[in-house]
N, CA, C and O atoms as a printed pandas DataFrame, in Angstrom:
     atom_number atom_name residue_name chain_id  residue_number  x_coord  y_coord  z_coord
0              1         N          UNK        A               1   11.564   12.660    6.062
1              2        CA          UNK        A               1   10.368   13.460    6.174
2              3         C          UNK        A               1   10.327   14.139    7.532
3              4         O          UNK        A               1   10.140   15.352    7.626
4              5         N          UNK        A               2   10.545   13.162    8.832
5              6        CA          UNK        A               2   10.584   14.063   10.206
6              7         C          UNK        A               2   11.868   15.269    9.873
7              8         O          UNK        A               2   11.806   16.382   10.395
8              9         N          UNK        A               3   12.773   14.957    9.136
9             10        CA          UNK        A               3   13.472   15.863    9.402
10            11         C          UNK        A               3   13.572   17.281    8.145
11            12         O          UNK        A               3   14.455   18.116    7.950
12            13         N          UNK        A               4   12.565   17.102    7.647
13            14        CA          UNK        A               4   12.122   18.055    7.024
14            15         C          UNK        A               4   10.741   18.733    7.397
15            16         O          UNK        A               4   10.482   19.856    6.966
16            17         N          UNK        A               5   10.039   18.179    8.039
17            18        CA          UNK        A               5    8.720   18.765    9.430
18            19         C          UNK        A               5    9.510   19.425   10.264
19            20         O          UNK        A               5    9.283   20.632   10.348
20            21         N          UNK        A               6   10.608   18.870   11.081
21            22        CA          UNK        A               6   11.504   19.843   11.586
22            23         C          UNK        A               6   11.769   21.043   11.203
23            24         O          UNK        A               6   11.585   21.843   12.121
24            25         N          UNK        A               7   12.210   21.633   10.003
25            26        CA          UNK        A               7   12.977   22.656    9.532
26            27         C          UNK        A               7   11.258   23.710    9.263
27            28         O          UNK        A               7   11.371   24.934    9.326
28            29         N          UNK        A               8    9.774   23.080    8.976
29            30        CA          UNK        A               8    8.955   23.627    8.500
30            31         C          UNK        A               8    8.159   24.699   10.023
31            32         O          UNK        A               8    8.224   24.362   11.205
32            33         N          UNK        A               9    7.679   25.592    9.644
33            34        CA          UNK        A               9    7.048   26.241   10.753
34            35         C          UNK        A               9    5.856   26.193   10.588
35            36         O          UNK        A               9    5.199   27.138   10.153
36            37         N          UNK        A              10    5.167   24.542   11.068
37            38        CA          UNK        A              10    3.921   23.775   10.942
38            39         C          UNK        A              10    3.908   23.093   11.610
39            40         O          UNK        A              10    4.801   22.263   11.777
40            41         N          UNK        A              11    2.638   23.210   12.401
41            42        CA          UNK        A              11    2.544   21.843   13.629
42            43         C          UNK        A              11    1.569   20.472   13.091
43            44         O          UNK        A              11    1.320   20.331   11.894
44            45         N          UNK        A              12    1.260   19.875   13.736
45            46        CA          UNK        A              12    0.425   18.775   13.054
46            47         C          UNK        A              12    0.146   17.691   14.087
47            48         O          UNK        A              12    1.197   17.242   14.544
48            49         N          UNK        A              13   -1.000   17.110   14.615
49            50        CA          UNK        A              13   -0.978   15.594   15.531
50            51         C          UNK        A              13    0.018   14.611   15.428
51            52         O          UNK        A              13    0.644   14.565   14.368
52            53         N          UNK        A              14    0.291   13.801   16.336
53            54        CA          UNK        A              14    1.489   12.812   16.102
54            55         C          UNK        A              14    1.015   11.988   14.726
55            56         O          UNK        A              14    1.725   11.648   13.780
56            57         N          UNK        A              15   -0.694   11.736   14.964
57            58        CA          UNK        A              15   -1.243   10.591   13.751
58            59         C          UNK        A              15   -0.538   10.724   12.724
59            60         O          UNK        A              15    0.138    9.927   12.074
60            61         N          UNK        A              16   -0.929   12.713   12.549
61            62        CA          UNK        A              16   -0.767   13.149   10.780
62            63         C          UNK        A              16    0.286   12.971   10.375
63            64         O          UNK        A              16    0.467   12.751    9.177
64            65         N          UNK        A              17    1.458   13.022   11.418
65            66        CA          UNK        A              17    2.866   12.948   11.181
66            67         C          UNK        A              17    3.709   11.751   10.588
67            68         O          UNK        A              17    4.662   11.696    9.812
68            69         N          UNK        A              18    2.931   10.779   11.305
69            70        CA          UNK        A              18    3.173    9.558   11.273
70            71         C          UNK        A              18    2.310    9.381    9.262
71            72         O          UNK        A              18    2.987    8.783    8.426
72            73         N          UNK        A              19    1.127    9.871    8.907
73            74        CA          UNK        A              19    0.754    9.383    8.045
74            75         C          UNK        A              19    1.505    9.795    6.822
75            76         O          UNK        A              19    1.666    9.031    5.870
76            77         N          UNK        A              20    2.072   11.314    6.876
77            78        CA          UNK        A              20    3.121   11.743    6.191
78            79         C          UNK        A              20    4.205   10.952    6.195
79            80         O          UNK        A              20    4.601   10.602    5.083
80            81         N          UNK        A              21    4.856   10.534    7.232
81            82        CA          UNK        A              21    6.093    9.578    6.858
82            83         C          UNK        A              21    5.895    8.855    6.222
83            84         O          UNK        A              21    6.794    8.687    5.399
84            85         N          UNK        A              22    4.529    7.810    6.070
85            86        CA          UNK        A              22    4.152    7.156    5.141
86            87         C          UNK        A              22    4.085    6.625    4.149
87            88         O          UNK        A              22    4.250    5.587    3.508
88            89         N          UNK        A              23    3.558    8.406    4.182
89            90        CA          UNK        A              23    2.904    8.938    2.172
90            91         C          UNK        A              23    4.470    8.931    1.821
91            92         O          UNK        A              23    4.873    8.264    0.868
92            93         N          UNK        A              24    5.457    9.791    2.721
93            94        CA          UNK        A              24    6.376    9.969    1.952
94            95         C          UNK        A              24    7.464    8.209    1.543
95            96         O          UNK        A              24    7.950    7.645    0.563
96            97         N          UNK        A              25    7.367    8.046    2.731
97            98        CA          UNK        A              25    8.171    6.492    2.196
98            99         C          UNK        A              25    7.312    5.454    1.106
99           100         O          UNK        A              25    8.080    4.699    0.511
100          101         N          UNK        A              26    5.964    5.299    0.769
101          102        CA          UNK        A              26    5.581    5.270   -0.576
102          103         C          UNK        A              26    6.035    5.924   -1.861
103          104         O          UNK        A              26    6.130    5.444   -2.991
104          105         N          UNK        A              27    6.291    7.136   -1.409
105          106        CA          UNK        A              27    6.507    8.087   -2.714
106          107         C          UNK        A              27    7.969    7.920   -2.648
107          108         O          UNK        A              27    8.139    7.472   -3.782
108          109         N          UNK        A              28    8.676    7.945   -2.333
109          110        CA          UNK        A              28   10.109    7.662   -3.059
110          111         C          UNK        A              28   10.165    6.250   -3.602
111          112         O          UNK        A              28   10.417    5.994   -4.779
112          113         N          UNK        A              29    9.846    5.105   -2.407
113          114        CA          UNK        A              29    9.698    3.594   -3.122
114          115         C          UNK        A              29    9.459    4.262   -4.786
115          116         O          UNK        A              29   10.374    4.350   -5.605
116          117         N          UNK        A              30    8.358    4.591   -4.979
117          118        CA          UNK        A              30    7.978    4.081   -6.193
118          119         C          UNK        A              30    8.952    5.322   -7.340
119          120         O          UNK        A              30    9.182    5.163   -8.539
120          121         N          UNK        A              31    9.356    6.495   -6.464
121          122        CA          UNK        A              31   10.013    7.043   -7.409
122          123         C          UNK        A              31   12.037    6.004   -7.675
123          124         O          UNK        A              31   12.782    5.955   -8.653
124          125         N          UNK        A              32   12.150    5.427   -6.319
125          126        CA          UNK        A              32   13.412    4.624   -6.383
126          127         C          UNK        A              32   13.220    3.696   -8.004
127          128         O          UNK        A              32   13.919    3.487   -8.995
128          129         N          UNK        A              33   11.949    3.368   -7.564
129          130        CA          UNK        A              33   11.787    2.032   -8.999
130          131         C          UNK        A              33   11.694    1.973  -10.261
131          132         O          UNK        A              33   11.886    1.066  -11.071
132          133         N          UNK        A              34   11.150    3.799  -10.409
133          134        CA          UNK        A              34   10.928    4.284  -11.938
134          135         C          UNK        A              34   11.576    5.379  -12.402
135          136         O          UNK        A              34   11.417    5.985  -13.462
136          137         N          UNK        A              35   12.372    5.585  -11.444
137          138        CA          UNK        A              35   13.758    6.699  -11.872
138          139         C          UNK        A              35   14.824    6.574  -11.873
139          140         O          UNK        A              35   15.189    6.501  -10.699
140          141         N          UNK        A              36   15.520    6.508  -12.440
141          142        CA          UNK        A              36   17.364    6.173  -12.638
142          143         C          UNK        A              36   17.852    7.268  -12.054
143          144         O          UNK        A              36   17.895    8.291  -12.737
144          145         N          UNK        A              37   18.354    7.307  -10.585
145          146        CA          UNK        A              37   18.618    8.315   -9.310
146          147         C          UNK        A              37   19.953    7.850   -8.997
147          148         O          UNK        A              37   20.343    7.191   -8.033
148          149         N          UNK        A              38   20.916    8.566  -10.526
149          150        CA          UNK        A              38   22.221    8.610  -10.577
150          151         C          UNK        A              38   22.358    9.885  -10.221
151          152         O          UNK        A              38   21.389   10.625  -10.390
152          153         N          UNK        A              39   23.274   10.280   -9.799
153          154        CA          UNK        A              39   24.008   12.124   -9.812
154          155         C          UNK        A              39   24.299   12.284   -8.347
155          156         O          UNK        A              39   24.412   11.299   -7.618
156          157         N          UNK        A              40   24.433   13.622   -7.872
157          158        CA          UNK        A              40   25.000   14.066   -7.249
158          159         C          UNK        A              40   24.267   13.875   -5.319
159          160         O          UNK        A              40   23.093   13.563   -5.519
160          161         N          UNK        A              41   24.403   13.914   -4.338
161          162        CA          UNK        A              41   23.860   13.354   -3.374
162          163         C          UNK        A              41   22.433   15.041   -3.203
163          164         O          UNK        A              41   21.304   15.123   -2.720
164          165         N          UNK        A              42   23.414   16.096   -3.938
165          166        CA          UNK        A              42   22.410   17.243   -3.048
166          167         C          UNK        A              42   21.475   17.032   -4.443
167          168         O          UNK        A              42   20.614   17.901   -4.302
168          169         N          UNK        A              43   21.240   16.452   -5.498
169          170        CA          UNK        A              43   20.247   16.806   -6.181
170          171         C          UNK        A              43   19.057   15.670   -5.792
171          172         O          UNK        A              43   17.853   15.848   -5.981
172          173         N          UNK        A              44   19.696   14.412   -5.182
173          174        CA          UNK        A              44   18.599   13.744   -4.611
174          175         C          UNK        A              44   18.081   14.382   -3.605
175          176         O          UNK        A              44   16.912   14.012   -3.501
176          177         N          UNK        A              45   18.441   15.424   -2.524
177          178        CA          UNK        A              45   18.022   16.102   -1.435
178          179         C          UNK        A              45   17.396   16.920   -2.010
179          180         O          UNK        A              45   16.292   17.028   -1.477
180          181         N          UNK        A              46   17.543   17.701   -3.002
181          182        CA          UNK        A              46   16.831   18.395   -3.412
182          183         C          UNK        A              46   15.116   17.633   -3.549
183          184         O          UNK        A              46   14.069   18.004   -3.017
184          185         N          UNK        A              47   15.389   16.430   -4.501
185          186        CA          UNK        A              47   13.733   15.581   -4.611
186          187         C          UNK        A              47   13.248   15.424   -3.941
187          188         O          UNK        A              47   12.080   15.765   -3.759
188          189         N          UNK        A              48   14.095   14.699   -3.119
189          190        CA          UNK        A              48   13.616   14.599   -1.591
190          191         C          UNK        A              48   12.417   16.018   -0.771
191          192         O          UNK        A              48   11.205   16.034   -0.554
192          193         N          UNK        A              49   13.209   16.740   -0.595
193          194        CA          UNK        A              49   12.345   17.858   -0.641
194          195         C          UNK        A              49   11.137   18.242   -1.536
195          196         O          UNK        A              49   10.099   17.706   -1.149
196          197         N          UNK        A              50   11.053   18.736   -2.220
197          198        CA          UNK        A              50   10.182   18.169   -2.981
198          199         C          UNK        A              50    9.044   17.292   -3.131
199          200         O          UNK        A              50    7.974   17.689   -3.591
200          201         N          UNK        A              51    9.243   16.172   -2.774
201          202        CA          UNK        A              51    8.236   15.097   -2.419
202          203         C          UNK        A              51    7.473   15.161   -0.935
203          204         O          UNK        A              51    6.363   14.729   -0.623
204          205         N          UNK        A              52    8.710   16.024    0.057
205          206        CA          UNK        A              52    8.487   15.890    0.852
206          207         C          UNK        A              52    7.421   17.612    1.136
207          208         O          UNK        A              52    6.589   17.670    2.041
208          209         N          UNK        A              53    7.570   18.265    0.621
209          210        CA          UNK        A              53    6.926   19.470    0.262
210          211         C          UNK        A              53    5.323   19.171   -0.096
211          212         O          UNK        A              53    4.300   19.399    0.550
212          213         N          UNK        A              54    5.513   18.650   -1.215
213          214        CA          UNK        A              54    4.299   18.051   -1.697
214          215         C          UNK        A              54    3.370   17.670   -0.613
215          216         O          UNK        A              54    2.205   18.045   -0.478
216          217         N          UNK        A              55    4.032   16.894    0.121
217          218        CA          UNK        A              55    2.767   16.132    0.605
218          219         C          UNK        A              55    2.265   16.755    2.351
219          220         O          UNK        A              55    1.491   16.294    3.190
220          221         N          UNK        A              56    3.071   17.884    2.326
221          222        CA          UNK        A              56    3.178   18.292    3.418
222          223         C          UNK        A              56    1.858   19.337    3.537
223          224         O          UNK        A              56    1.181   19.738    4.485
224          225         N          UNK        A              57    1.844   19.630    1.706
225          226        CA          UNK        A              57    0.772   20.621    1.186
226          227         C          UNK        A              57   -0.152   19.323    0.969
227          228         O          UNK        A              57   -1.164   19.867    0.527
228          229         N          UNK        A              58   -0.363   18.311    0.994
229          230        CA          UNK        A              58   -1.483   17.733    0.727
230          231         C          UNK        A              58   -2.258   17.463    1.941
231          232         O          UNK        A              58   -3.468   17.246    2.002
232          233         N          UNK        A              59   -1.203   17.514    3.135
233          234        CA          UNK        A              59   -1.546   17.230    4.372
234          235         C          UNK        A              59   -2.149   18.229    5.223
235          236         O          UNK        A              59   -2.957   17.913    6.096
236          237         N          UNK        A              60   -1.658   19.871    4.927
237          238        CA          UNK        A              60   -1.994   21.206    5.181
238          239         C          UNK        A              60   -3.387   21.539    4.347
239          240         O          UNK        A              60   -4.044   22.492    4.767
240          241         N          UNK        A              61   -3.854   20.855    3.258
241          242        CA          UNK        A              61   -5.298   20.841    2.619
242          243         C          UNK        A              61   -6.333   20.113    3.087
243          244         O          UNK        A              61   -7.527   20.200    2.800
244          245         N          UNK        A              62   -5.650   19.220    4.004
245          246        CA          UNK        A              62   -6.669   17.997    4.967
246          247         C          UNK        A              62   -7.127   16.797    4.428
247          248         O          UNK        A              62   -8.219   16.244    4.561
248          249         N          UNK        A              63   -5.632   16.312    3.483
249          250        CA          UNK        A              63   -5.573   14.985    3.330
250          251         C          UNK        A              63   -4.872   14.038    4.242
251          252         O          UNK        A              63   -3.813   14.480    4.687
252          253         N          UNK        A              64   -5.263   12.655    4.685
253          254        CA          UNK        A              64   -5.197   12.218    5.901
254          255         C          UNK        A              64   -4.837   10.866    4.866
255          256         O          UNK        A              64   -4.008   10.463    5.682
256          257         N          UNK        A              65   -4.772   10.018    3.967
257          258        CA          UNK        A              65   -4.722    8.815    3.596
258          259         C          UNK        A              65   -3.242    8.957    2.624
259          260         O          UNK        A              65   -3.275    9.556    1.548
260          261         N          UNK        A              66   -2.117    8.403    3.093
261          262        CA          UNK        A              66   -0.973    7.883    2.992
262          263         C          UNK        A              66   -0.475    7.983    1.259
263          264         O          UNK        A              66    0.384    8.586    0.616
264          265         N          UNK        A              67   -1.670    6.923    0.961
265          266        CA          UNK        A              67   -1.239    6.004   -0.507
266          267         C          UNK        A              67   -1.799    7.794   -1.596
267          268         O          UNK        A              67   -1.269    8.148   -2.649
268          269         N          UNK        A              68   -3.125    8.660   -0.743
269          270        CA          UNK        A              68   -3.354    8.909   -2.083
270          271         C          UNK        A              68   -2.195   10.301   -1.750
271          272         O          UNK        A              68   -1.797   10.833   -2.787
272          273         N          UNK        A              69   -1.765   10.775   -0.725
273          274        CA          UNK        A              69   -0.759   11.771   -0.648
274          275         C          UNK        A              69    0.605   11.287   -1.589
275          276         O          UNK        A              69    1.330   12.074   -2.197
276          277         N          UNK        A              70    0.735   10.090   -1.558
277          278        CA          UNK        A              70    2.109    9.460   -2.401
278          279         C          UNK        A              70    1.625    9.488   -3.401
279          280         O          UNK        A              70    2.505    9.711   -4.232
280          281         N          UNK        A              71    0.438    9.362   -3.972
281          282        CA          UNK        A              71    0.261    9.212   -5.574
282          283         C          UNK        A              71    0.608   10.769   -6.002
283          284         O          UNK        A              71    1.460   11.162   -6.799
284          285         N          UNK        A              72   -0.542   11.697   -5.033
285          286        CA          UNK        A              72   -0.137   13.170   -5.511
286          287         C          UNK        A              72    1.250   13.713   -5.740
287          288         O          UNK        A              72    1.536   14.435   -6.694
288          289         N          UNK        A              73    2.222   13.262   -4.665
289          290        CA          UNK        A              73    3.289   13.752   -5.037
290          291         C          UNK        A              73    4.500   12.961   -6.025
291          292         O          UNK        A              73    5.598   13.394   -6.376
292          293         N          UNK        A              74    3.871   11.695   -6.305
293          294        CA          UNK        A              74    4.726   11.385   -7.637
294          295         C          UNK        A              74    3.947   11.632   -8.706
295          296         O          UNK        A              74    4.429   11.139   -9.727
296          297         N          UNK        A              75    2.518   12.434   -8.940
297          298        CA          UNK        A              75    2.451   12.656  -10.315
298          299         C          UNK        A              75    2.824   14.017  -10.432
299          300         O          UNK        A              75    3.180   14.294  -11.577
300          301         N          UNK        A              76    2.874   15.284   -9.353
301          302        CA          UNK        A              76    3.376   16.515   -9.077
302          303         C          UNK        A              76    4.692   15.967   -9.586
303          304         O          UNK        A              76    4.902   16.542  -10.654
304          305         N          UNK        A              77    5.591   15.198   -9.345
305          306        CA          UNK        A              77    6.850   15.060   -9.901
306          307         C          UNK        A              77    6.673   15.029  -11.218
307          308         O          UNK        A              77    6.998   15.985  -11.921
308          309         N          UNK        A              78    6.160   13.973  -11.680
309          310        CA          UNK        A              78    5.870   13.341  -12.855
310          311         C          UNK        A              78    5.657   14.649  -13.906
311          312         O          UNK        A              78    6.374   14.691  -14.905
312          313         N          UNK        A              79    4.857   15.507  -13.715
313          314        CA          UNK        A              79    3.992   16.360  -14.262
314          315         C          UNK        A              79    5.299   17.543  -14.431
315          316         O          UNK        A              79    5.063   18.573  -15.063
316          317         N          UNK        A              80    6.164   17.397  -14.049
317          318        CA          UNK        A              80    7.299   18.540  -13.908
318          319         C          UNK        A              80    7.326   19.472  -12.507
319          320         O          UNK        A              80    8.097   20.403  -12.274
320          321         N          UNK        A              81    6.501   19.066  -11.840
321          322        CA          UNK        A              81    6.349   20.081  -10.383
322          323         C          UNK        A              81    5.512   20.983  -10.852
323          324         O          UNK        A              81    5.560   22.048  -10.237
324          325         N          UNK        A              82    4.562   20.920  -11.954
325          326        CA          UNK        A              82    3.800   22.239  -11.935
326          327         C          UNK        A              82    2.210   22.002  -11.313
327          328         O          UNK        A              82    1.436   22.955  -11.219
């Protein structure tokens, strides 16, 4: 996640940053546990992104709580990304 805040042209408090790493290390846990994350290394980078996108927009809307940024972005997965 820091290293995808890196690449973004968005600033944010150390807190928020920290709460994003969070959200995001929730949200893969639970996508590790309920997805069979066989294949290729760039299509997991790809999710990765993704998840990490997600919550970056949940965080840019002025969500501040960890668990519910991880829920948003595994049902945004879930849901097909739409």
């Amino acid at each position: 996640m820091r290293e995808f805040l890196k690449s973004q042209s968005v600033a944010f408090e150390p807190e928020a940053i920290e709460m994003m790493v969070q959200a995001f290390d929730i949200a893969w846990a639970t996508i590790e546990q309920t997805v069979f994350l066989d294949g290729p290394d760039e299509a997991k980078t790809i999710l990765r992104n993704r998840v990490a996108q997600n919550i970056l927009s949940s965080a840019t809307d002025g969500e501040r709580d960890p668990n519910r940024m991880a829920q948003f972005a595994v049902r945004y997965l879930a849901r097909g990304g739409e």
